[in-house]
N, C-alpha and C positions, 0 to 999 in steps of 0.2 A: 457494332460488336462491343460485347462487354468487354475491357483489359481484365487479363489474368493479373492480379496483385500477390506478391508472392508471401506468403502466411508458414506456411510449412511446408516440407515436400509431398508429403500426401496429400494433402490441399492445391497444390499444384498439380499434381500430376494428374487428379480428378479433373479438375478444370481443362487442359491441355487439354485430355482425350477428347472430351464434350463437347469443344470448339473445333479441334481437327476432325472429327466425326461430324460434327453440324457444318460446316464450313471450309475443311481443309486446310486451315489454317489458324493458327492463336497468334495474339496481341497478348505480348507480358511486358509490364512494369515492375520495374525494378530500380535499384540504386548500383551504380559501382563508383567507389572512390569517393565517395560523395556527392556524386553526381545523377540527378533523373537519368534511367536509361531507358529504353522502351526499342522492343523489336518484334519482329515477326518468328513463327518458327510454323513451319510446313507448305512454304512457297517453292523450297526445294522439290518436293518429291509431290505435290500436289498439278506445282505449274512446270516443274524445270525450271525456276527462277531462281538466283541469288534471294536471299533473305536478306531484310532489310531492318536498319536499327540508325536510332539518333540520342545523341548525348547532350545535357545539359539545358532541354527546354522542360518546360512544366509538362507531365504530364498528360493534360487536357489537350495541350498544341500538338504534342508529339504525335500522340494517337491520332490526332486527326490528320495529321499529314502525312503516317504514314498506313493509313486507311486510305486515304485519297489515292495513294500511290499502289496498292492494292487494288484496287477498282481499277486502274487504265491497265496493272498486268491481267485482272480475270475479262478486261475486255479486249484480251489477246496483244497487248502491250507488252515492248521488252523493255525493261530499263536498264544502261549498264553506267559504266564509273566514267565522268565528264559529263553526262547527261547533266541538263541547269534547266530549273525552274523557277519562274518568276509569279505562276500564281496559286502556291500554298499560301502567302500570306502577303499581303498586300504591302507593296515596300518595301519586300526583302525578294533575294535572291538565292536561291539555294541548288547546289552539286551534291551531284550522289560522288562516291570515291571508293576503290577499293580494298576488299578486304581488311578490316579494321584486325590488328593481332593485340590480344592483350600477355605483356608479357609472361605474365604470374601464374594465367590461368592455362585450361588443359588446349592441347592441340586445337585450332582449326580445321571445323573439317565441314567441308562445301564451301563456297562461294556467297561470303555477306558483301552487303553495300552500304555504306555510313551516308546517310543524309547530313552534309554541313552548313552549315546557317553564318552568318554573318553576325558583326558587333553593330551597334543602332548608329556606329559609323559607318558601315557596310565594310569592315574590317574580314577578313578572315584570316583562318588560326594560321596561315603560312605567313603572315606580314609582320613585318615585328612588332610592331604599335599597334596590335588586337588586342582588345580588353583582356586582360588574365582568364577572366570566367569563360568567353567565346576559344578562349587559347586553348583550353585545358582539354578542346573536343579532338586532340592532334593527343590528348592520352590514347594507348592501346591502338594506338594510330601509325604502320610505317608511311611515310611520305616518300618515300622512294618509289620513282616510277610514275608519279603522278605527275602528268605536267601541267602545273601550276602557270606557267607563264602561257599556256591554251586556254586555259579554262580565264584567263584576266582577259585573253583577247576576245573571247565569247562574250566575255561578262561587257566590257568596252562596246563591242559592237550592237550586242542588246542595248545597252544603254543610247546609242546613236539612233536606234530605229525608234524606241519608243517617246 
């Protein structure tokens, strides 16, 4: 699938239609804060799924992984927040997490999931020595409710098995 790149809003909103019409769903990139953003939009109402978005990778990666992650929900896969994956990219480990809120912007409204990645220490943005840039994916982020200290005992026992 082609990413929607966001140019203008009529320019977007052509693209949207043309993707949710061919497919059910669009892939937009975008930036917020400074930041690569990239997310889905019509997994709610296509699959019943949470929609899914990742911050602070290039582009290229982001779509691909979360195209990947598309592909096991249209093969009747749920994914929810604590789910961890170990093979979008070879040597990293990555949690989905709930509802990402950006303060500034308008209401939430459905059910997103934030794909989080790790720093090339396999740092994440809840640790306090995560790289600034890996840190900054906890913007628009509440952390409350998530338990982080489950998802380090998954991430440990993953580690033990492989």
């Amino acid at each position: 699938m082609e990413p929607i790149r966001i140019v203008s809003l009529d320019h977007l909103l052509l693209q949207i239609g043309d993707q949710l019409r061919g497919q059910g769903w669009a892939l937009i990139c975008t930036e917020h804060q400074g930041f690569p953003l990239q997310f889905t939009l019509g997994l709610t109402v296509t699959y019943d799924h949470p929609e899914l978005e990742i911050v602070g990778v290039t582009p290229d990666l982001g779509q691909a992984m979360l195209q990947n992650l598309v592909e096991r929900i249209q093969q009747g896969g749920r994914l929810e927040a604590g789910a961890f994956f170990s093979d979008l990219k070879r040597g990293y480990d990555f949690f989905l997490v709930d509802n990402p809120i950006d303060p500034e912007g308008p209401p939430v409204t459905g059910d997103r999931l934030r794909l989080i990645w790790p720093d090339r220490n396999h740092r994440y943005p809840w640790h306090p020595d995560c790289d600034p840039y890996c840190a900054a994916q906890s913007l628009m982020l509440e952390w409350d409710g998530i338990d982080l200290k489950g998802l380090e005992r998954l991430m440990a026992h993953t580690a033990e098995i492989s």
